[in-house]
C-alpha positions, 0 to 999 in steps of 0.5 A, a space after each residue: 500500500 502507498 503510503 499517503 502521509 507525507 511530511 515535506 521538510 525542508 533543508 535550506 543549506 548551500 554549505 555544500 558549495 559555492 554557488 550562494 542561492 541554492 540555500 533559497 530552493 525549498 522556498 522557490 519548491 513550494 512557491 511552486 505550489 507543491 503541498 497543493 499539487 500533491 493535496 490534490 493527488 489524495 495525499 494528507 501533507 504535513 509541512 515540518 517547515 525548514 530546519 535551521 540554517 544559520 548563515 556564515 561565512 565560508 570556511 575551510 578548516 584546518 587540517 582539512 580541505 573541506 569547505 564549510 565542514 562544520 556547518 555541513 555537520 550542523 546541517 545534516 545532524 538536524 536533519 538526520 534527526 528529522 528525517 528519523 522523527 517523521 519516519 517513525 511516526 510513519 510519514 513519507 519524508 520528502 525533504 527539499 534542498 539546499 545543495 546535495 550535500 544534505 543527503 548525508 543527513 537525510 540517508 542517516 535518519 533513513 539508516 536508522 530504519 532500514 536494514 538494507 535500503 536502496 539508493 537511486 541516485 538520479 544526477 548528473 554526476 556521481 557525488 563520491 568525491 572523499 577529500 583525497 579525490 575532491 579537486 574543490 572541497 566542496 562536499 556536495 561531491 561527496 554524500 553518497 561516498 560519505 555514505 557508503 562509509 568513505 570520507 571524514 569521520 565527522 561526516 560519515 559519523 553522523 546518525 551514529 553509524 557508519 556506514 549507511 548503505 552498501 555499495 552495491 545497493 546503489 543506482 546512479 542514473 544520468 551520470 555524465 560528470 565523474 571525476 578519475 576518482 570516482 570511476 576508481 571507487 565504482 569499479 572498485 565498489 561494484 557500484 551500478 551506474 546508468 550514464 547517457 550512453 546507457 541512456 541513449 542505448 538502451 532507452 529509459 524504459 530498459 533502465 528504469 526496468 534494470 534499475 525495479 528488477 535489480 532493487 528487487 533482486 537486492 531484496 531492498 527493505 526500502 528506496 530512497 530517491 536522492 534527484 539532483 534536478 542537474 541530472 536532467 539536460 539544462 534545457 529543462 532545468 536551468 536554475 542549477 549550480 553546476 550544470 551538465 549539458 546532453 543530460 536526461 530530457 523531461 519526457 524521459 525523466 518523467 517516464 522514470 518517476 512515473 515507472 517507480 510510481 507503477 512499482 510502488 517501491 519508493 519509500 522517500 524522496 529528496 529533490 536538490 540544487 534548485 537555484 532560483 538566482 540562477 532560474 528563469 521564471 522559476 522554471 526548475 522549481 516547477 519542473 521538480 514539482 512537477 517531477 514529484 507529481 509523477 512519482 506520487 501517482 499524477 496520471 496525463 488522463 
């Protein structure tokens, strides 16, 4: 059965990167009307409101390369136990960001609850840079290695474990970005990745497929879908802070929700990187609300 509570959540950070705006994304989200467009779907919508952000100046601490390490920190703890709080009152968490860095806190409050939950990582870039690889510091290249247990301590600690998903439970879809680090740690972690030559080879429909039948074979005990609106072709989405041209285009990635959506195996959400400084008419805002309706259940006819 879908679950039809939601609890959106709003994790309103650019500490992850350089770019100033994205903090501002989870406010352009809902101007988009995305309580309402979800409301209409059937689903009982409960806004938690923004965790809090303070704003301070950048900062890379000694001994680090990281940038802004410690705010980072700040961030995801809170929402780590945010996101612990609405799943254990039985609520979907949907939570709006804010830069990609804020999957560290939202995959720990996940890690509270499953056992063996699946990731689909739906970006245009891989985001497994540690602080030996990263050529920025900039940590929004680096939650799903954080993840998997690789990276600083005061990052990977965060939730109170380590390691918060395995490896091999991941799926990253659109990548069309990796560093010569990141290709070493997918090759050497068995890591399942979809790029826009798969893409383009096999059709979306084959990928998507792959991506429910691989899950299952897995034997997932949750999915949480982590979107980076970068992963779509800036055509679509020009409100982001790096993007990638020749990504997926808006029909395929709506097929793609609407796949998930027919399965019925998404379990959480996170959509990242809307920059409204950066948008037109808030264009990628809409296009991830939009997005979100197709995940949820929304039908052409």
């Amino acid at each position: 059965m879908r679950n039809k509570e939601i609890s959106i959540i709003g994790a309103p950070s650019d500490y992850g990167q350089q770019r100033r705006g994205v903090d501002m994304g989870p406010s352009a989200i809902r101007y988009a009307d995305v309580a309402e467009r979800l409301e209409s779907l059937g689903y009982n919508i409960k806004d938690e409101g923004d965790i809090l952000v303070k704003r301070e100046d950048s900062i890379t601490e000694l001994g680090t390369n990281l940038k802004n390490l410690k705010e980072v920190v700040k961030v995801c703890t809170q929402l780590s136990n945010k996101v612990k709080e609405v799943i254990n009152q039985g609520r979907f968490p949907l939570v709006l960001g804010g830069d990609h860095s804020i999957a560290i806190g939202t995959i720990a409050g996940l890690a509270t609850h499953y056992n063996n939950l699946g990731v689909i990582w739906y970006d245009a870039h891989a985001d497994l840079n540690t602080p030996e690889t990263s050529p920025s510091g900039n940590i929004h290249g680096m939650p799903l290695a954080v993840c998997i247990g690789l990276g600083d301590e005061r990052l990977v600690k965060i939730g109170g474990l380590s390691a918060k998903i395995k490896p091999e439970n991941i799926i990253i879809i659109g990548a069309r970005s990796v560093d010569p680090g990141e290709r070493e740690l997918i090759k050497k972690n068995g890591i399942r990745v979809y790029t826009m030559h798969e893409i383009d080879r096999m059709g979306m429909t084959r990928v998507m497929e792959d991506t429910i039948a691989y899950l299952k074979e897995r034997q997932v005990d949750g999915v949480h879908l982590s979107l980076d609106l970068d992963g779509l072709d800036p055509l679509y989405t020009p409100g982001v802070g790096t993007p990638v041209p020749g990504g997926i285009t808006y029909r395929e990635s709506h097929l793609a929700m609407e796949m998930l959506e027919e399965e019925e195996i998404i379990t959480s959400a996170e959509f990242v990187e809307v920059n409204p400084i950066l948008d037109e008419r808030n264009r990628t805002a809409d296009v991830a609300v939009a997005l979100m309706g197709s995940l949820l259940g929304e039908k052409l006819v």
